[in-house]
mmCIF file of the N, C-alpha and C atoms, coordinates in Angstrom:
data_MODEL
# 
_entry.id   MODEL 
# 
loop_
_atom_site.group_PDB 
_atom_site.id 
_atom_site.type_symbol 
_atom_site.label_atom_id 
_atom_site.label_alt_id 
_atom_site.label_comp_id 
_atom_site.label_asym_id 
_atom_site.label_entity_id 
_atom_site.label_seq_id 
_atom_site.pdbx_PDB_ins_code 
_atom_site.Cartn_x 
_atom_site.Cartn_y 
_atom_site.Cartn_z 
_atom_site.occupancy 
_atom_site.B_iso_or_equiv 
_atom_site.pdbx_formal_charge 
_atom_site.auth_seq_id 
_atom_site.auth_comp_id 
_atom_site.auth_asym_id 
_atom_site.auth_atom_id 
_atom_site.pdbx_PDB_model_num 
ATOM 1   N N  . UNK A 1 1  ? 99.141  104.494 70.686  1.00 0.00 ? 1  UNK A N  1 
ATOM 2   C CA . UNK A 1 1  ? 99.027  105.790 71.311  1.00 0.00 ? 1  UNK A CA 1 
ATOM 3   C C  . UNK A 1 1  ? 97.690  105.875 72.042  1.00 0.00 ? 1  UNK A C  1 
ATOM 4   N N  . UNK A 1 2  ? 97.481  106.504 73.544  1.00 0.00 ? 2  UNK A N  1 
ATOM 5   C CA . UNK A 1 2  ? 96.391  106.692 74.411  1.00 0.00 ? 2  UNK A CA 1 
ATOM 6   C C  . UNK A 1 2  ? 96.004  107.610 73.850  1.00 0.00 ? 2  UNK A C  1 
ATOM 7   N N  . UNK A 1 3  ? 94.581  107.724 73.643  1.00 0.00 ? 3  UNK A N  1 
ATOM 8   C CA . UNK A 1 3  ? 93.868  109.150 73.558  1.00 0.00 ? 3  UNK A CA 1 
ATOM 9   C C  . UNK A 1 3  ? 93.974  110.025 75.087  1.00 0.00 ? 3  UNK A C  1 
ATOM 10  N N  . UNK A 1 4  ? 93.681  111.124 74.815  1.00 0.00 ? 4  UNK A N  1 
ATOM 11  C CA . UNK A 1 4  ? 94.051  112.196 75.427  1.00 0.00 ? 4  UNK A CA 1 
ATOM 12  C C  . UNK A 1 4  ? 92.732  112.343 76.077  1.00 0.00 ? 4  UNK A C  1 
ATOM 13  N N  . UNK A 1 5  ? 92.044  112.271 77.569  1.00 0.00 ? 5  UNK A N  1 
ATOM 14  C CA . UNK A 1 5  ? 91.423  112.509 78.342  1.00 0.00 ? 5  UNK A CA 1 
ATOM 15  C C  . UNK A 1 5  ? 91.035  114.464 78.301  1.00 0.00 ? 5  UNK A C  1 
ATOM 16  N N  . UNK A 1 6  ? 90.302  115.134 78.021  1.00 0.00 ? 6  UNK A N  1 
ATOM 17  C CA . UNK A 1 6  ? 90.893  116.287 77.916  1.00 0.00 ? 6  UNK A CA 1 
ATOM 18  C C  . UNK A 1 6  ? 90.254  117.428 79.515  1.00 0.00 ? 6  UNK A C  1 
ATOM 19  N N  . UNK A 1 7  ? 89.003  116.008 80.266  1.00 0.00 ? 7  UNK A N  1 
ATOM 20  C CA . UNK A 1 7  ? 88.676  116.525 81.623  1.00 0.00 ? 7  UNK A CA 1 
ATOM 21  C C  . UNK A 1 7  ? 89.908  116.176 82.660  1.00 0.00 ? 7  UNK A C  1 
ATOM 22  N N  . UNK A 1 8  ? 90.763  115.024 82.646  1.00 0.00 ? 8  UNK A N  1 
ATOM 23  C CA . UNK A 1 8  ? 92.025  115.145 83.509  1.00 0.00 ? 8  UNK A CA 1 
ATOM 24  C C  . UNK A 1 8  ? 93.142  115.961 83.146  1.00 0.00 ? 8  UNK A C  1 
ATOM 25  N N  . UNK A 1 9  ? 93.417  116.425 81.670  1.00 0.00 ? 9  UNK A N  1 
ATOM 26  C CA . UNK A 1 9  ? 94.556  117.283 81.733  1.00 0.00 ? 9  UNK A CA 1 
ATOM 27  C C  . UNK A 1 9  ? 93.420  118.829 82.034  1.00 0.00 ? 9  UNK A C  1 
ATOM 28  N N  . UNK A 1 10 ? 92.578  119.417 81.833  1.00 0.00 ? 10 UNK A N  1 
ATOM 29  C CA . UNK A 1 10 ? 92.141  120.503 81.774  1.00 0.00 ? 10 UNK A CA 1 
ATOM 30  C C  . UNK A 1 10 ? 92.028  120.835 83.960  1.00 0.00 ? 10 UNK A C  1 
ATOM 31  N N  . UNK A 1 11 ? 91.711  119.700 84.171  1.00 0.00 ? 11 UNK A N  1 
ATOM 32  C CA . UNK A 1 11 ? 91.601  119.933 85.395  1.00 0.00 ? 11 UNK A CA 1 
ATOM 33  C C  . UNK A 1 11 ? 92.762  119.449 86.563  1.00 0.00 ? 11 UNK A C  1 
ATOM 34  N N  . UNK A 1 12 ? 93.495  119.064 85.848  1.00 0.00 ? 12 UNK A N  1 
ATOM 35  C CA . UNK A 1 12 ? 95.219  118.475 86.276  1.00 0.00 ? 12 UNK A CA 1 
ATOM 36  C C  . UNK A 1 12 ? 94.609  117.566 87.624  1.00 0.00 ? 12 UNK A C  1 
ATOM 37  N N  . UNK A 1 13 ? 93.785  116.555 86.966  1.00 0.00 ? 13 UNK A N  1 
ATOM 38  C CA . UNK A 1 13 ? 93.471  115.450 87.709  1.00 0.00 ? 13 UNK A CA 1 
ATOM 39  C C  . UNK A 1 13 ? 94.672  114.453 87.268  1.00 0.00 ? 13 UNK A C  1 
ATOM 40  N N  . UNK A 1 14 ? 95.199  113.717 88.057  1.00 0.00 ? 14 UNK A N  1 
ATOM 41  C CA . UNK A 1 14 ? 96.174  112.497 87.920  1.00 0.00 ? 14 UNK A CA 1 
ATOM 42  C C  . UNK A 1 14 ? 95.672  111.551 88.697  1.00 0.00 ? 14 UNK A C  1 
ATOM 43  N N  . UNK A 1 15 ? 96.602  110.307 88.564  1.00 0.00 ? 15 UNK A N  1 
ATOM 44  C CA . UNK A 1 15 ? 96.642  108.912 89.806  1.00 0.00 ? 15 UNK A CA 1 
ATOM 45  C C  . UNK A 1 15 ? 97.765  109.121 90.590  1.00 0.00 ? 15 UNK A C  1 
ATOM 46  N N  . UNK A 1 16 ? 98.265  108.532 91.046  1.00 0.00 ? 16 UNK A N  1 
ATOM 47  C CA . UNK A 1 16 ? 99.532  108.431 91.972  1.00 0.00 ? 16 UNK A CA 1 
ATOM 48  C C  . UNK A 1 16 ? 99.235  107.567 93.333  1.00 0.00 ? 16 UNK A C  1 
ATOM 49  N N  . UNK A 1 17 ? 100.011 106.732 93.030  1.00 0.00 ? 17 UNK A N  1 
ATOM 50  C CA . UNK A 1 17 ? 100.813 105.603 94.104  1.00 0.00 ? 17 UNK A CA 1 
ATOM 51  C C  . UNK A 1 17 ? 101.100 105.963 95.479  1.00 0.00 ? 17 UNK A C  1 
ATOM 52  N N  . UNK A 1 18 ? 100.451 106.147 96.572  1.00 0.00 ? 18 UNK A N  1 
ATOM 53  C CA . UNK A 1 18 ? 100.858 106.492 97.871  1.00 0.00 ? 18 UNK A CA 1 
ATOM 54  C C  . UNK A 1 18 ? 101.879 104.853 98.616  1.00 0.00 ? 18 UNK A C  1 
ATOM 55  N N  . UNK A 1 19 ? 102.460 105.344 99.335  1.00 0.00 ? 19 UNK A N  1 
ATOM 56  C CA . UNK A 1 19 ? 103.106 103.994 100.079 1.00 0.00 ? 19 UNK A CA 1 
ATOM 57  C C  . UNK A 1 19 ? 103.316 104.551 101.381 1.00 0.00 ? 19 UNK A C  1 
ATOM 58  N N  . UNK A 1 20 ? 102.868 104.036 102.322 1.00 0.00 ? 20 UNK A N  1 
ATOM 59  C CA . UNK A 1 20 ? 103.102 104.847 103.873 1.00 0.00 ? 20 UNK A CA 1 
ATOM 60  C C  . UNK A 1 20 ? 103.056 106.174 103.847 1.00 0.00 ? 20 UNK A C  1 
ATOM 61  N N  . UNK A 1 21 ? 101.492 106.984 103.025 1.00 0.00 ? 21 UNK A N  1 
ATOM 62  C CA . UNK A 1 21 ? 101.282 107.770 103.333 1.00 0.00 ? 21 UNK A CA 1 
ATOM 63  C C  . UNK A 1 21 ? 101.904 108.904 102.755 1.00 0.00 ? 21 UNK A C  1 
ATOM 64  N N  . UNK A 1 22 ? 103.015 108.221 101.765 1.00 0.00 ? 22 UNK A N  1 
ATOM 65  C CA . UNK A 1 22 ? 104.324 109.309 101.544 1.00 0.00 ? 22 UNK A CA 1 
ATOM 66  C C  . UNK A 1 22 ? 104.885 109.539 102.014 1.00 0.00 ? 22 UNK A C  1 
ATOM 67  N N  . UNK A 1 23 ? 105.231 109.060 103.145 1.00 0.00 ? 23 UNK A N  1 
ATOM 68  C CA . UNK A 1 23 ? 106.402 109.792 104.041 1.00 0.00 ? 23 UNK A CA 1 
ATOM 69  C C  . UNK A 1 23 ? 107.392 108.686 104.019 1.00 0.00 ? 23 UNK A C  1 
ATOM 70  N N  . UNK A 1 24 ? 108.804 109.373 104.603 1.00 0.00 ? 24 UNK A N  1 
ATOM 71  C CA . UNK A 1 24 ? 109.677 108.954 104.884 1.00 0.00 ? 24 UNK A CA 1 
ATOM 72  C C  . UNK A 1 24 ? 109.904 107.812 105.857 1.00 0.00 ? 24 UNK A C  1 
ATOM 73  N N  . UNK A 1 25 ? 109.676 106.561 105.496 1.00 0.00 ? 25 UNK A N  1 
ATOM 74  C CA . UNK A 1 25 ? 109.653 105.406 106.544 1.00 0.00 ? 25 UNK A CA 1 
ATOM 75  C C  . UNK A 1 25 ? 110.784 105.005 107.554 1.00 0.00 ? 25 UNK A C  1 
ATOM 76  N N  . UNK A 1 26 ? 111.918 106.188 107.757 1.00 0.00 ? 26 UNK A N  1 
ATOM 77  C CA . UNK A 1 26 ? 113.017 105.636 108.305 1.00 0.00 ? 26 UNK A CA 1 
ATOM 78  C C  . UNK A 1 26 ? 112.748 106.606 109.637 1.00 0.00 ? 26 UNK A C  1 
ATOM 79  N N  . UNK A 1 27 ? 112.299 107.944 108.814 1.00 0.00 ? 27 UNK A N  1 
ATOM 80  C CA . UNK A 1 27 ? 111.350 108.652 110.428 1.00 0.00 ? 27 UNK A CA 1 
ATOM 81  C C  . UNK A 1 27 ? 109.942 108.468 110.859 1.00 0.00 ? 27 UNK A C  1 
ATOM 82  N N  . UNK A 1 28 ? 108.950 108.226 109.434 1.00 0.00 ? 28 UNK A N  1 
ATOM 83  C CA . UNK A 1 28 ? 108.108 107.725 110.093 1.00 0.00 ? 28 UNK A CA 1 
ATOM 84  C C  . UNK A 1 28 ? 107.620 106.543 111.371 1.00 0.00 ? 28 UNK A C  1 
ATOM 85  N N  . UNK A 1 29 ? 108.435 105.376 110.950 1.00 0.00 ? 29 UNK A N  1 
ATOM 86  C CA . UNK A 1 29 ? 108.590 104.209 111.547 1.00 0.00 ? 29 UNK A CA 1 
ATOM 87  C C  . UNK A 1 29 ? 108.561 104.591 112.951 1.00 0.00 ? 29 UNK A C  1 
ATOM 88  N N  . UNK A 1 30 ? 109.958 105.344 113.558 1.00 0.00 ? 30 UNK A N  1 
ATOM 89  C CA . UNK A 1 30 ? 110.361 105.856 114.667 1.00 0.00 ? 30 UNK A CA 1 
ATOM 90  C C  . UNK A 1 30 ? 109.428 106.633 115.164 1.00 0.00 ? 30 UNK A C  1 
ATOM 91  N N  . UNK A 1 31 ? 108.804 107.717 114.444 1.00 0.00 ? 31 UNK A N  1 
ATOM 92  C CA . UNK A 1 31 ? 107.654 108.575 115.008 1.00 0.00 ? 31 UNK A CA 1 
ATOM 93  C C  . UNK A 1 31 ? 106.400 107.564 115.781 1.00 0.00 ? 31 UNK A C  1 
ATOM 94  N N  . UNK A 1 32 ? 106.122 106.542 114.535 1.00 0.00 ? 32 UNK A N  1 
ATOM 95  C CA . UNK A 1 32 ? 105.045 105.783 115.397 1.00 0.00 ? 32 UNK A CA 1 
ATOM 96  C C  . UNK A 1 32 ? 104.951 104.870 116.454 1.00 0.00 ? 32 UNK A C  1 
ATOM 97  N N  . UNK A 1 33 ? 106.737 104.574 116.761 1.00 0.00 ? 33 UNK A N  1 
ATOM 98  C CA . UNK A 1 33 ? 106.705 103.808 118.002 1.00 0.00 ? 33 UNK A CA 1 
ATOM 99  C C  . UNK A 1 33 ? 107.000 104.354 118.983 1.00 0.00 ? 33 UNK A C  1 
ATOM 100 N N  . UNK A 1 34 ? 106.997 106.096 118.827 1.00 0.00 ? 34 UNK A N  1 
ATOM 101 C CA . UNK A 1 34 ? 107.394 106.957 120.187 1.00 0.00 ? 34 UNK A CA 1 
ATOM 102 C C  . UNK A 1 34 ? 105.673 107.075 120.431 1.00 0.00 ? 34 UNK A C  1 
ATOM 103 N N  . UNK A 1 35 ? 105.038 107.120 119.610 1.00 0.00 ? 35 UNK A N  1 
ATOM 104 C CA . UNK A 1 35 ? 103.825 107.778 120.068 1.00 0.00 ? 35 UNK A CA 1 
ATOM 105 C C  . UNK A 1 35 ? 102.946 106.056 120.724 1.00 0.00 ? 35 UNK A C  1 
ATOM 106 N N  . UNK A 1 36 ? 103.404 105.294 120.166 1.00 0.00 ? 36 UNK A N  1 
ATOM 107 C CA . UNK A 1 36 ? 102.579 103.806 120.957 1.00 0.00 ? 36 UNK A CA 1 
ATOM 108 C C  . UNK A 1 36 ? 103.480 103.576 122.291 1.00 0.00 ? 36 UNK A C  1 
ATOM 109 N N  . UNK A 1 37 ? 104.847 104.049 122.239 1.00 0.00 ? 37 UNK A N  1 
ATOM 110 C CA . UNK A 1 37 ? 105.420 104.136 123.654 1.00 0.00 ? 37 UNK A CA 1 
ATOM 111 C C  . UNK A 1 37 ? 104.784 104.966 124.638 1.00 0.00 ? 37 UNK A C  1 
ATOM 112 N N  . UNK A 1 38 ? 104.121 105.937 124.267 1.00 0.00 ? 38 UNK A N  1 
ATOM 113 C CA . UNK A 1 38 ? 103.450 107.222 124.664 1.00 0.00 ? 38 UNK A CA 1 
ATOM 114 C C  . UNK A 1 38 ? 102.024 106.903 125.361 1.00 0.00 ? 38 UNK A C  1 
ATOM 115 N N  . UNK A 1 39 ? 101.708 105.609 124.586 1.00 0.00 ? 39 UNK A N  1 
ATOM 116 C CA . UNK A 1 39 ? 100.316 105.424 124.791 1.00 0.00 ? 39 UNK A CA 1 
ATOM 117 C C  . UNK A 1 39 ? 99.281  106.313 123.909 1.00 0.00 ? 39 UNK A C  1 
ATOM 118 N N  . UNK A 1 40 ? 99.579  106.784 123.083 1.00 0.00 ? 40 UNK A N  1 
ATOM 119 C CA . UNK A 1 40 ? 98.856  107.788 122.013 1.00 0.00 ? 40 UNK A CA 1 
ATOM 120 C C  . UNK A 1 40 ? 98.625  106.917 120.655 1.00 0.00 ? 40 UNK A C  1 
ATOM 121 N N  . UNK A 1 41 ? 99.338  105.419 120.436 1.00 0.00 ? 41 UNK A N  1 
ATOM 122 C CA . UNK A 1 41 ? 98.708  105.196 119.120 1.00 0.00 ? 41 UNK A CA 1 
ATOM 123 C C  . UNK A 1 41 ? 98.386  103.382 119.822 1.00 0.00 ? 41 UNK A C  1 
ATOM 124 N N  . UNK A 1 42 ? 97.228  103.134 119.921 1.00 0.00 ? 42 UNK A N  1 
ATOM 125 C CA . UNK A 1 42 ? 97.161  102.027 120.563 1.00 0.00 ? 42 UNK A CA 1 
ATOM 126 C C  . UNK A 1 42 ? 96.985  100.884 119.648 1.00 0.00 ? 42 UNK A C  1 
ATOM 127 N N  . UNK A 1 43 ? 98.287  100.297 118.951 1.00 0.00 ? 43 UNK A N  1 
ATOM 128 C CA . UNK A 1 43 ? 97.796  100.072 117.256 1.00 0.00 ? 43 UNK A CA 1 
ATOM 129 C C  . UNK A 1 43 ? 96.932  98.668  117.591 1.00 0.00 ? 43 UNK A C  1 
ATOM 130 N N  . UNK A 1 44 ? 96.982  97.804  119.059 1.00 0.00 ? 44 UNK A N  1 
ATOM 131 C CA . UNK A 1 44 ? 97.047  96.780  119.221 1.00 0.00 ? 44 UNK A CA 1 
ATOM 132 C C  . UNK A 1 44 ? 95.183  96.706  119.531 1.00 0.00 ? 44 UNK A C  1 
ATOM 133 N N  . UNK A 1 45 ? 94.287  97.895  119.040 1.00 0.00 ? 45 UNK A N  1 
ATOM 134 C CA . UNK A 1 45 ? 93.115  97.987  118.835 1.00 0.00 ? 45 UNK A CA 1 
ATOM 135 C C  . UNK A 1 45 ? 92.140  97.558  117.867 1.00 0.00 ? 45 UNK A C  1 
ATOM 136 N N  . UNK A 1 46 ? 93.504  98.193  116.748 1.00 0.00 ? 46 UNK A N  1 
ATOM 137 C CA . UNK A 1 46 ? 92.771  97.963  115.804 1.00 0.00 ? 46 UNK A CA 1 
ATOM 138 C C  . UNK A 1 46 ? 94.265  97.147  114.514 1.00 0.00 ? 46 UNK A C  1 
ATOM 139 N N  . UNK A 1 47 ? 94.572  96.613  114.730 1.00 0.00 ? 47 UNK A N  1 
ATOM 140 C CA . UNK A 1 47 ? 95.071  95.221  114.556 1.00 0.00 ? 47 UNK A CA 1 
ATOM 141 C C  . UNK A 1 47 ? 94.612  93.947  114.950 1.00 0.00 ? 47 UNK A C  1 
ATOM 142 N N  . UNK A 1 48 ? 94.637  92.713  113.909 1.00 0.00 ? 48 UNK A N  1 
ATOM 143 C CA . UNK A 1 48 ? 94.140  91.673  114.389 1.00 0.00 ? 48 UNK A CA 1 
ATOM 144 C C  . UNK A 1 48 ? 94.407  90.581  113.370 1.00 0.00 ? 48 UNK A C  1 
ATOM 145 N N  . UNK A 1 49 ? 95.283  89.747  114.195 1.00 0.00 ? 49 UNK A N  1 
ATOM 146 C CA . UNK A 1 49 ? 95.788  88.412  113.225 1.00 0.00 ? 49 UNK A CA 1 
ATOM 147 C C  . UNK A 1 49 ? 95.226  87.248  113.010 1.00 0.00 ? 49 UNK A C  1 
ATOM 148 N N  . UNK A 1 50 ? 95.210  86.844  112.138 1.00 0.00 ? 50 UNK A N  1 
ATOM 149 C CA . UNK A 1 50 ? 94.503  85.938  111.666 1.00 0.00 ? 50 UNK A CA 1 
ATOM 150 C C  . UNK A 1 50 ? 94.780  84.989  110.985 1.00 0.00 ? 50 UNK A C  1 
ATOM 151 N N  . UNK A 1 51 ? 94.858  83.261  110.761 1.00 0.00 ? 51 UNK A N  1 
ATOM 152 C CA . UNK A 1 51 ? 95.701  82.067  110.072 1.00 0.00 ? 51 UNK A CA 1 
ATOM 153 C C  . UNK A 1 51 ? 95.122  82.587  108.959 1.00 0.00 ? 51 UNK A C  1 
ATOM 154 N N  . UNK A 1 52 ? 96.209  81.809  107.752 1.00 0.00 ? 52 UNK A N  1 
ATOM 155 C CA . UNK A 1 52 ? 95.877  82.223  106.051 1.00 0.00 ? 52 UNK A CA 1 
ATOM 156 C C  . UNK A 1 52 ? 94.733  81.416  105.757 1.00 0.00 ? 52 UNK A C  1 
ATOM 157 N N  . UNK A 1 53 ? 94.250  80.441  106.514 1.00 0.00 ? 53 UNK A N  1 
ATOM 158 C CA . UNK A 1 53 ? 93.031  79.808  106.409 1.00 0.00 ? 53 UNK A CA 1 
ATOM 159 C C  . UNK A 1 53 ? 91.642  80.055  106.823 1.00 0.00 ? 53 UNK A C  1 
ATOM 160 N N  . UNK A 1 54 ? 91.654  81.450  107.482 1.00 0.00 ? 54 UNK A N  1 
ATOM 161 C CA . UNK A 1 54 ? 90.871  82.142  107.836 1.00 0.00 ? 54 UNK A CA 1 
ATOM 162 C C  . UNK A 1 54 ? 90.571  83.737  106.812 1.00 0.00 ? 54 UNK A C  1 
ATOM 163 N N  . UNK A 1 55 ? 91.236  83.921  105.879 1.00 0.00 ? 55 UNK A N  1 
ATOM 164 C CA . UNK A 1 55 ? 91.324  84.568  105.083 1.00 0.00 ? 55 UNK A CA 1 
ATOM 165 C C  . UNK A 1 55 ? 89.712  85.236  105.022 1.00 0.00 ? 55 UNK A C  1 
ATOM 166 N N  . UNK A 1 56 ? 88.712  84.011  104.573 1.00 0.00 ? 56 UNK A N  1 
ATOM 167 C CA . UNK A 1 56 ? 87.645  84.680  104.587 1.00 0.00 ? 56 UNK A CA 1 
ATOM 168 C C  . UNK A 1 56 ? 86.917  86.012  105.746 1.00 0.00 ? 56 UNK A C  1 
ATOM 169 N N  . UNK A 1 57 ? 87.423  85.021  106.700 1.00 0.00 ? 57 UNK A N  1 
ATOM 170 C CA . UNK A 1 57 ? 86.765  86.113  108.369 1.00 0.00 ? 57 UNK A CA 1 
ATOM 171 C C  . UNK A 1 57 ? 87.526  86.965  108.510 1.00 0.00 ? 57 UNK A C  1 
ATOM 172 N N  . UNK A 1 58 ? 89.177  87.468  107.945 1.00 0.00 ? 58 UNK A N  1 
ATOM 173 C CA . UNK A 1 58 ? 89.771  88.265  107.720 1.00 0.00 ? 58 UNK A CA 1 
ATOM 174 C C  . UNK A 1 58 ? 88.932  89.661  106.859 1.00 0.00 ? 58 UNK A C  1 
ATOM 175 N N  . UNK A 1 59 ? 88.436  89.296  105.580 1.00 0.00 ? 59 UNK A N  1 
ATOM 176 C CA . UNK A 1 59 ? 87.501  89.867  104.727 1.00 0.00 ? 59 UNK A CA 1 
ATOM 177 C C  . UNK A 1 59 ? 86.666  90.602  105.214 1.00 0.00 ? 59 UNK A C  1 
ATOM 178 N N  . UNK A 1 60 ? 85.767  89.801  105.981 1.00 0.00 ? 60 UNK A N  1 
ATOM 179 C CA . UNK A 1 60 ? 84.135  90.257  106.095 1.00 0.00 ? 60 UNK A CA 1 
ATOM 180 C C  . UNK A 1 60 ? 84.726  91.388  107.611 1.00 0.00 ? 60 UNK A C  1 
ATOM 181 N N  . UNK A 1 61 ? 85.749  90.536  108.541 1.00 0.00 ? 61 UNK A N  1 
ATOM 182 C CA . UNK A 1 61 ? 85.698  92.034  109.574 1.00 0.00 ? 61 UNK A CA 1 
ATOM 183 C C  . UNK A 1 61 ? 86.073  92.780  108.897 1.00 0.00 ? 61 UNK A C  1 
ATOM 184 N N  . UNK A 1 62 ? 87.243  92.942  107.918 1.00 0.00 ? 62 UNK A N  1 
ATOM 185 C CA . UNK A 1 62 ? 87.447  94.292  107.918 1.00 0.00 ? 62 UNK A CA 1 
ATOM 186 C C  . UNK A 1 62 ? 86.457  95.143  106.777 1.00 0.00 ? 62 UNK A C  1 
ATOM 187 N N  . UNK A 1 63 ? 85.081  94.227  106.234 1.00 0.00 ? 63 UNK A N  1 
ATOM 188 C CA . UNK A 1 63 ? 83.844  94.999  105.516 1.00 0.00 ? 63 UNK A CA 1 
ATOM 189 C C  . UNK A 1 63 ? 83.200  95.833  106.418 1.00 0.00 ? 63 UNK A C  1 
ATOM 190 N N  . UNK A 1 64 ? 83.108  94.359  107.684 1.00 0.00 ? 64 UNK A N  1 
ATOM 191 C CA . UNK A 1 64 ? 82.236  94.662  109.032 1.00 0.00 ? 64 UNK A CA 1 
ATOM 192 C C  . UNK A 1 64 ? 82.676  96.426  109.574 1.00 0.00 ? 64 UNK A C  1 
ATOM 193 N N  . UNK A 1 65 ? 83.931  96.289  109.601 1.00 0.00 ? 65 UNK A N  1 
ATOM 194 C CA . UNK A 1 65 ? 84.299  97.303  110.528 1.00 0.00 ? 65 UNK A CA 1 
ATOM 195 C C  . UNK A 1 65 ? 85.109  97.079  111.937 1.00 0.00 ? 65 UNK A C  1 
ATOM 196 N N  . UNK A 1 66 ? 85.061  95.892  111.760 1.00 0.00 ? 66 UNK A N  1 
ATOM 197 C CA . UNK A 1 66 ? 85.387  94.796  113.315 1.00 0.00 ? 66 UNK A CA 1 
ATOM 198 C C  . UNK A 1 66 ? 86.772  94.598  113.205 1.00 0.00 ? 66 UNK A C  1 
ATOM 199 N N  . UNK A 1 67 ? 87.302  95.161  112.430 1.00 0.00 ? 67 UNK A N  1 
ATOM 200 C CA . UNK A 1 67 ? 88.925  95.269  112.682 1.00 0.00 ? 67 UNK A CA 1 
ATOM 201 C C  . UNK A 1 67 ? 89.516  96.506  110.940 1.00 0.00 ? 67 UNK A C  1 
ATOM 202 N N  . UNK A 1 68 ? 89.908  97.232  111.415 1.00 0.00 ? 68 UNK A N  1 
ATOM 203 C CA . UNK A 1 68 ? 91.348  98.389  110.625 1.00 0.00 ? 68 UNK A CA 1 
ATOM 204 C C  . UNK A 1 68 ? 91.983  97.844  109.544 1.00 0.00 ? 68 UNK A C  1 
ATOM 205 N N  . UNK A 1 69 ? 92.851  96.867  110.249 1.00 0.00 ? 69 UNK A N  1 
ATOM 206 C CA . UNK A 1 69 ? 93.881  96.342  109.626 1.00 0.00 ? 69 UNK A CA 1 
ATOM 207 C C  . UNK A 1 69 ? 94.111  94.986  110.198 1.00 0.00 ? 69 UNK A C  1 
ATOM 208 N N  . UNK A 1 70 ? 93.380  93.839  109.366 1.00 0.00 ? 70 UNK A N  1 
ATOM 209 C CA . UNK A 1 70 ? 93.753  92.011  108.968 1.00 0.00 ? 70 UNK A CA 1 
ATOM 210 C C  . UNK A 1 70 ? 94.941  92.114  109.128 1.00 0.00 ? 70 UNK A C  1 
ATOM 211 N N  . UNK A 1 71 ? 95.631  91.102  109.505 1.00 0.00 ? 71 UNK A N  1 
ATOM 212 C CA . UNK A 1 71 ? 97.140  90.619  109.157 1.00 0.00 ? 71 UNK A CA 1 
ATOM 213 C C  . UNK A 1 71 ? 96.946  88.905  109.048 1.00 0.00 ? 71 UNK A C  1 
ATOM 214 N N  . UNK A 1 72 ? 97.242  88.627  107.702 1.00 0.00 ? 72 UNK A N  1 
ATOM 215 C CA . UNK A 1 72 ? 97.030  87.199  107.855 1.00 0.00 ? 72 UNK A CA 1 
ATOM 216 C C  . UNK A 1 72 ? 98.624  86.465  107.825 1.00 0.00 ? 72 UNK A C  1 
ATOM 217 N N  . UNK A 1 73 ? 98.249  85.741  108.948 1.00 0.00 ? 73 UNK A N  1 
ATOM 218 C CA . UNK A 1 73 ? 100.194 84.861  108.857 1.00 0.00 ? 73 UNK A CA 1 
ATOM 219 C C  . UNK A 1 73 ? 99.725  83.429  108.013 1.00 0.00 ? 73 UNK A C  1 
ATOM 220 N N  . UNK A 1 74 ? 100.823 83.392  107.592 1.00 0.00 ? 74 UNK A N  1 
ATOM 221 C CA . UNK A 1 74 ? 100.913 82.347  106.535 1.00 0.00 ? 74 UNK A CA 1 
ATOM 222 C C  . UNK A 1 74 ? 102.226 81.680  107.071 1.00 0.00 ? 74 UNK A C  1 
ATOM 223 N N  . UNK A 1 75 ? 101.553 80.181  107.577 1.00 0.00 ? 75 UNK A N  1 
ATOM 224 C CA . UNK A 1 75 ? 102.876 79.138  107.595 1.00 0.00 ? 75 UNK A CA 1 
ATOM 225 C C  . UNK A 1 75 ? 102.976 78.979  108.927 1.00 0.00 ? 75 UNK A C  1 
ATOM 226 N N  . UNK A 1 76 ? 103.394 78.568  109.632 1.00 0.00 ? 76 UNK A N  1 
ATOM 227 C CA . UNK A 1 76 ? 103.268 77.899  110.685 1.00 0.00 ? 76 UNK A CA 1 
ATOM 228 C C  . UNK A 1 76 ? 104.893 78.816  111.667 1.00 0.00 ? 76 UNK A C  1 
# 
């Protein structure tokens, strides 16, 4: 049995699991490729791919700030 935290239940602090933000990925999805059709989400800014052997320089930009969101491909 967990002991009982009594500053997260008194203050109805929890955790919880986000996945895309929470939303609905079958409209979200669609929402975000009307708005990059639009020219309003320019994802191809701040995206940036990178071999799985580069993993490290993947790391440090996105510490740096020098890229959002790594995508490392794996495999040829």
């Amino acid at each position: 049995m967990h002991p009982l935290d009594m500053d997260h239940v008194g203050f109805a602090r929890g955790i919880k699991g986000v996945v895309m933000g929470d939303s609905n990925p079958q409209t979200f999805v669609r929402y975000l490729a009307s708005l990059h059709a639009q020219g309003k989400l320019p994802y191809d800014r701040f995206v940036k791919f990178y071999d799985f052997s580069d993993i490290n320089q993947a790391i440090a930009d996105s510490k740096s700030g020098e890229v959002i969101k790594p995508i490392l491909r794996m495999g040829s």
